[in-house]
N, C-alpha and C positions, 0 to 999 in steps of 0.2 A: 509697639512699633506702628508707625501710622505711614498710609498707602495712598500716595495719587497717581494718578496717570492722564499723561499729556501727550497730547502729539507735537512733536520737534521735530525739525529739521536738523539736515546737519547743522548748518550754521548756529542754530541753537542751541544744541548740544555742546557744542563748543564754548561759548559765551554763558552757559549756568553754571552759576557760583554753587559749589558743593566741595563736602570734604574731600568726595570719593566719587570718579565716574567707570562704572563698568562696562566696557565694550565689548559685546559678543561678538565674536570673529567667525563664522561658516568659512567652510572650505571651498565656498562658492561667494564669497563676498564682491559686490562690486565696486568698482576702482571710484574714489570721488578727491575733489580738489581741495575740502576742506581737511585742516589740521589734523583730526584726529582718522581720516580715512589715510593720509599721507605716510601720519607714525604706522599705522597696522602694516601699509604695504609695503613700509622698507623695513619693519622687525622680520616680518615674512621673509621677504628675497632676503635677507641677510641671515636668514636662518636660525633668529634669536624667537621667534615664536611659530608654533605648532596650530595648523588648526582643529589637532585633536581633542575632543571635546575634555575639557578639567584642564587642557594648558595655558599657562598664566606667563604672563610677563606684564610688571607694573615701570611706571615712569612717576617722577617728580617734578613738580609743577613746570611741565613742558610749555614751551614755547607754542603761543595763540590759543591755549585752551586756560578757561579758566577755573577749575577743578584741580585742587591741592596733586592730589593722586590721581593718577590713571591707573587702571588695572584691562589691559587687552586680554581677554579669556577666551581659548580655543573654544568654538559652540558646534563644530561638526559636521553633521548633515543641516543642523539647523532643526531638526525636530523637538518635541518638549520632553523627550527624554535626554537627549543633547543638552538642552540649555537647562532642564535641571543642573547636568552634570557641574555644567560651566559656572550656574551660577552662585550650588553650594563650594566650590571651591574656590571663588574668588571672595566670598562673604566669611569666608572662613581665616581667609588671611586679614581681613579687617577689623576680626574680634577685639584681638588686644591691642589695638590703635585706640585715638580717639573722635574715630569718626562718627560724626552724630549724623549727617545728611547726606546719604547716597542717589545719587543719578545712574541708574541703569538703562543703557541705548539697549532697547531692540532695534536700531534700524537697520542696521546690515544684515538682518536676518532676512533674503527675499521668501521666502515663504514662510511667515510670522503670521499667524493667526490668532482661534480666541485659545487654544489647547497651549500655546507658547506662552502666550500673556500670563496664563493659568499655572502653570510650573514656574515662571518667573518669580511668582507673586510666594507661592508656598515657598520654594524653596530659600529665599530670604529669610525668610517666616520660622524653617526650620534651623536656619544657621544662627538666625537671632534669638531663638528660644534658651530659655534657662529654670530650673526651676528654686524656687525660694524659699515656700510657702515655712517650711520651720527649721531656716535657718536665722540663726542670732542679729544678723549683718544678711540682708537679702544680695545678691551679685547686683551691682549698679548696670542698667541698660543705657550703654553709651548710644546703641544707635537706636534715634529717636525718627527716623523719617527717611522712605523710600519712594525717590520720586522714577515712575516707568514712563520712560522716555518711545515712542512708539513712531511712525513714519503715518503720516495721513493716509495712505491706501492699504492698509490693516483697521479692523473692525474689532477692532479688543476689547470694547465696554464690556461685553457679555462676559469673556473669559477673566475680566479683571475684577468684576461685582464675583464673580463665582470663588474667584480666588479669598477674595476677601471675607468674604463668607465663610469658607472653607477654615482658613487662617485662625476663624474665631472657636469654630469645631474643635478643629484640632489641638489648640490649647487649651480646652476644656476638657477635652479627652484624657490629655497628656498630662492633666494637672490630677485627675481622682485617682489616674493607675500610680501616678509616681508617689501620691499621700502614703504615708508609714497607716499600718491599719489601725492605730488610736487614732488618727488622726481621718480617716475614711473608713468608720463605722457602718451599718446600714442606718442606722438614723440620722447620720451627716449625709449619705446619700442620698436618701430623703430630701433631704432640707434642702441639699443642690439644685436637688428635681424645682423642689417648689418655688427656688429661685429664678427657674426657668417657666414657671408659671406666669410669670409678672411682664414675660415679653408677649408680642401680637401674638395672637391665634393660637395660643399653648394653653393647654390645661394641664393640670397634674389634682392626683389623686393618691392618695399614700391609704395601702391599708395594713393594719397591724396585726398580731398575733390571734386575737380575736374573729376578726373575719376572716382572717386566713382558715381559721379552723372550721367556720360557719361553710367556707367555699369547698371544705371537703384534701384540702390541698399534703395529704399524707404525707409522700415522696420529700416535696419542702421541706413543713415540720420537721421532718425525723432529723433533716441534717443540723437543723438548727438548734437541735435539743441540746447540742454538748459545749451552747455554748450561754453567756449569761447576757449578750446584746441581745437585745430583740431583735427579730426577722423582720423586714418591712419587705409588703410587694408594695412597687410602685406601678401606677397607672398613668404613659404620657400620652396628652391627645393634642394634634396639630390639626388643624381644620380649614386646610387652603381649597377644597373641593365642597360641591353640595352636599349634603347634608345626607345625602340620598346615594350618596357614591360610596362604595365600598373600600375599607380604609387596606393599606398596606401596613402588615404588623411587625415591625424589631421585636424581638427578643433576647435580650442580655443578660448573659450570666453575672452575675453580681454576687460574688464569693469575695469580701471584702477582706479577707482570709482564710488561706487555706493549710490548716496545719497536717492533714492527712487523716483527721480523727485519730481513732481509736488505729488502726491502720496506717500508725505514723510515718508523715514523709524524714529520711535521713536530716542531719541537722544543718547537713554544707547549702547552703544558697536557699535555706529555706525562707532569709527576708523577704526572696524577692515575690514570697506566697501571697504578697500584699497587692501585685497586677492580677490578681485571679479573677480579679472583677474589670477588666479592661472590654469584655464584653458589656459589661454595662455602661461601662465608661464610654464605650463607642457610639452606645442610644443616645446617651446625655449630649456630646459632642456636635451626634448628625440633626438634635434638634435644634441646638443652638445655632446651628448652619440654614437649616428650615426658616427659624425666626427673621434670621437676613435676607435669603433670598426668594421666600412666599412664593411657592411655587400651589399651581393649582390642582393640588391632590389631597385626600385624608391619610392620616402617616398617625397609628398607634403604637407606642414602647414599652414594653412592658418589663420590668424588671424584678426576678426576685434575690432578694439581698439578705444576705445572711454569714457568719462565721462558720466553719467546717471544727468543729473543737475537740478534744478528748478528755472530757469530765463523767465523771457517775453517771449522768443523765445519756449520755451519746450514745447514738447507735452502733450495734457491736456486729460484727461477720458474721452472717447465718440470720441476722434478723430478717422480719417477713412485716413490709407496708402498705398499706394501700391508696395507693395515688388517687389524685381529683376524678381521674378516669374508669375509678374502679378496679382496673388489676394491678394485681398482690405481685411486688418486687421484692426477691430475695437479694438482703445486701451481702454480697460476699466481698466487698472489700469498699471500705467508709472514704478511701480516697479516691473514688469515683462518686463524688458528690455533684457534680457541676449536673451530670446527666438527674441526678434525681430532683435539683431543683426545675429546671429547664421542664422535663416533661409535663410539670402542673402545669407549668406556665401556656405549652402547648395545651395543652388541654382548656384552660384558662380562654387561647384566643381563639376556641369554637364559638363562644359565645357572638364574637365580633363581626359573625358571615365574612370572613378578611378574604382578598382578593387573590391574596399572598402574604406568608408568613415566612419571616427568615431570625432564625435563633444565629445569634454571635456568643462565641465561647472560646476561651481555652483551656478545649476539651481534656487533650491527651497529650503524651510527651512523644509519642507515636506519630503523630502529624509534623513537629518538628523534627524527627530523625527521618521523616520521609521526604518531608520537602525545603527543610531549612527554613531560613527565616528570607525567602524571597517571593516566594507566594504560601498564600493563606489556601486551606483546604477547601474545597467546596462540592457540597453534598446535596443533590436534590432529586426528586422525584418525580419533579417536571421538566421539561427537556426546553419549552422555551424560557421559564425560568431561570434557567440553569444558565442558557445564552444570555441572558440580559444583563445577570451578576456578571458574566466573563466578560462579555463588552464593554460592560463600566468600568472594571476592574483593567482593564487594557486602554481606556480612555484617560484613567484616573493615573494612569503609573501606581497602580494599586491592585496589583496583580493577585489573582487566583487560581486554583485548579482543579478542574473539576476529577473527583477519587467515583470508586464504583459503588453499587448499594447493591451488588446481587446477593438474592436470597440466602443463598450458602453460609452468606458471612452470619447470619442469625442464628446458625446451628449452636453456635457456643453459646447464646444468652440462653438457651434449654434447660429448666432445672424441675427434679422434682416436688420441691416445697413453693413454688410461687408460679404464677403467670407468666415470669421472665424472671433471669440474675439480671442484676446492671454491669457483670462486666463476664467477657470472655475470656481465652488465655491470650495471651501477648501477640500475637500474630495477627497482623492486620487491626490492630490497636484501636487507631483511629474510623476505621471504617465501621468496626463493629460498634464502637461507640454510636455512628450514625447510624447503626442500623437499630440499636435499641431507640432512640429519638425517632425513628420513622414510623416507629406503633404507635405514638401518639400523636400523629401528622396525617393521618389519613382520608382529613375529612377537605382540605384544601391544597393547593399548592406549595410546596413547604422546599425549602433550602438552607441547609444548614453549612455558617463556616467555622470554622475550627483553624484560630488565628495564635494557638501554641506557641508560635513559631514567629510571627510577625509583631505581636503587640509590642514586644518587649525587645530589649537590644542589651547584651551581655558586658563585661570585660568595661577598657575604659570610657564608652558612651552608653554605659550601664543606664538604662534609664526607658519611658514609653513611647512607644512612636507617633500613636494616635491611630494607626490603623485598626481597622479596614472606614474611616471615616468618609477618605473620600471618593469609594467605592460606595460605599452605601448611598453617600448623596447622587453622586452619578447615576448609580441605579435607580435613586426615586423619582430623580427629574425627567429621565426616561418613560417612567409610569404616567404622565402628565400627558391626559390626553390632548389630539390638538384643538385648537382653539376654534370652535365655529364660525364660518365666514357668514357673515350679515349679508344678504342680496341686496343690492342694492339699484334701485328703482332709476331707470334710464330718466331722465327731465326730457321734458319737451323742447322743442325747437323755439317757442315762445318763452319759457324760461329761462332755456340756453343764456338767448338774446339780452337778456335783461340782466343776467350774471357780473358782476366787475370782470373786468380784463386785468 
């Protein structure tokens, strides 16, 4: 699906030949003389359309407009969580049509800025999404082109490059969590990575079983023992800042399968053990968004990737390992793998002096019975850290929440055969999970989310969201310090003079 954006008048809007024109409608629209402000304002007073945000009412090829379809869709307050609403349910109705070229007006929206533009652009993006990759016959993408239609006193370049960027994230996200696990090994993870190697300012760096073991990485290892793919940690480097600036570190779980070990998960819904790596999937995504939108910061991803398996080899309950960090973890239960990969990897990004460190996971099934699948969990140790994920996460429509890390909750990791267990008893599941990840976090800012709950989507839109992608990007762009102003040198009154006019 390809993205332009133009600034149109009404009158223009009118006169663009398209399959499909969508017209957001606020509950504050103002009144105008052309065609399509005319049809809005007498569906309104006639009481055939709503301006609550997702209500629709479409027309055929109406009189003075020249777009096959209309689709008028209630937009609300006009905010970009509004015109999401509006816009995934208006694109929803034009799936099974054959419209290849949509015109989307934002102009009736009087306060449309670049956060609108930005929801416009994904939510398209998500109604147009499909996945194919191993199916026989791929689903044909009828809609080929989104033209956003804006009013010249709105400033949307920014929110529409972001979106677009975004767009590409997020379908690279959505494309490793939804792969069947033959099909999204750690060595195809790998190879994705290095794929993204090949765009501006990315490096990648794949190490394998061998230096893993050189780098001391216990905890890993053991999970990966039970299974016959090899372990790959991936190393991603983005390099939009000097050389000299200290990088912000991802960390994604990348459990490219998770059968429960030895520890086995029951057999109902266990395909969908194939998003277990959606944390990694999210690093992958938010760099391919990096690569677009080159924003002036150092951004390291670090992935370690591996199968969770139950063979001869695999770690059993009661076992005792020794992570990159040096303390001895007792496994009392092999289906809490994600934290024993996760912790090398913290350990891992001491080496990086990182500015801040944030691990993506889905941790525990604990974080989705607490907070569902509307925000993602979010755990951290530093408190303006903490703000800055929420922020983004609240800019992004990419909600989070921030859960507790008091000390108490560590009582359960207490064992007498190791340094720590990796898991507690059921209570407060999720937290204590963060609270064993926070032993290995102490040396920098650290925030961990726990997206259980958000990456994936059940029932009949069974399939990956892409989250927390566009949270993360928001977050990093944030990180971006500002730009130095150059002083600039008054001229003389003799060179004034001599200046063109």
């Amino acid at each position: 699906m390809d993205f332009e954006l133009k600034t149109l008048t009404p009158a223009r809007i009118c006169s663009e030949k398209c399959d499909a024109l969508i017209v957001l409608i606020p509950s504050d629209m103002r009144s105008g003389t052309d065609p399509v402000s005319k049809l809005a304002a007498l569906a309104i007073k006639s009481g055939d359309l709503e301006s609550k945000a997702g209500k629709l009412l479409s027309a055929y090829r109406p009189q003075g407009i020249a777009a096959t379809r209309v689709l008028l869709a209630g937009a609300g307050d006009g905010s970009a969580k509004s015109v999401r609403t509006a816009v995934n349910a208006a694109m929803a109705t034009l799936k099974t049509t054959n419209v290849r070229r949509v015109l989307l007006s934002l102009g009736g929206l009087p306060q449309a800025d670049q956060d609108t533009v930005r929801a416009a652009v994904l939510a398209c993006a998500d109604t147009g999404y499909a996945y194919s990759t191993t199916k026989s016959k791929p689903t044909e993408q009828k809609l080929l082109r989104v033209l956003i239609g804006m009013p010249a006193s709105v400033a949307g370049h920014a929110g529409f490059d972001k979106g677009v960027g975004l767009v590409k994230g997020l379908a690279l996200a959505r494309e490793w969590a939804n792969r069947p696990a033959n099909h999204a090994t750690p060595s195809l993870l790998a190879q994705a990575a290095k794929e993204l190697g090949k765009l501006p300012g990315i490096k990648v760096e794949v190490l394998g079983p061998k230096e893993v073991a050189k780098l001391g990485m216990g905890a890993f290892m053991a999970v990966a023992r039970g299974s016959e793919e090899p372990l790959r940690f991936i190393v991603l480097r983005y390099g939009g800042g000097p050389r000299t600036d200290a990088p912000v570190v991802l960390i994604g779980k990348g459990i490219t399968f998770d059968t429960g070990g030895i520890s086995i998960k029951p057999a109902a819904e266990m395909d969908e053990m194939k998003f277990d790596m959606s944390g990694a999937a999210s690093v992958l995504g938010t760099f391919r968004a990096l690569a677009e939108l080159r924003p002036a910061l150092n951004v390291v991803g670090l992935i370690p990737a591996c199968e969770n398996m139950p063979d001869g080899r695999a770690i059993k309950p009661g076992d005792v390992v020794t992570s990159m960090s040096g303390q001895t973890i007792e496994i009392l239960n092999t289906d809490a793998e994600g934290r024993l990969v996760l912790c090398d990897a913290l350990t891992y990004a001491e080496r990086l002096k990182p500015r801040a460190v944030v691990d993506i996971a889905t941790l525990t099934g604990a974080c989705m019975i607490a907070l569902g699948g509307v925000r993602s969990g979010m755990f951290s140790s530093d408190d303006a850290l903490a703000q800055s994920l929420a922020a983004a996460g609240d800019s992004a429509l990419d909600l989070c929440w921030r859960m507790p890390l008091d000390d108490e909750y560590a009582d359960g990791l207490k064992t007498n055969f190791a340094d720590v267990a990796n898991v507690a008893g059921r209570a407060g599941g999720a937290i204590t999970a963060a609270k064993f990840l926070q032993r290995f976090a102490g040396k920098f800012p650290w925030a961990h989310l726990d997206i259980a709950g958000t990456a994936w989507k059940g029932g009949a839109a069974k399939g990956a969201t892409g989250r927390p992608v566009p949270l993360l990007v928001d977050f990093l762009l944030g990180q971006v310090p500002p730009a130095k102003k150059v002083p600039v040198k008054p001229r003389t009154a003799k060179k004034a003079a001599r200046s063109p006019t």
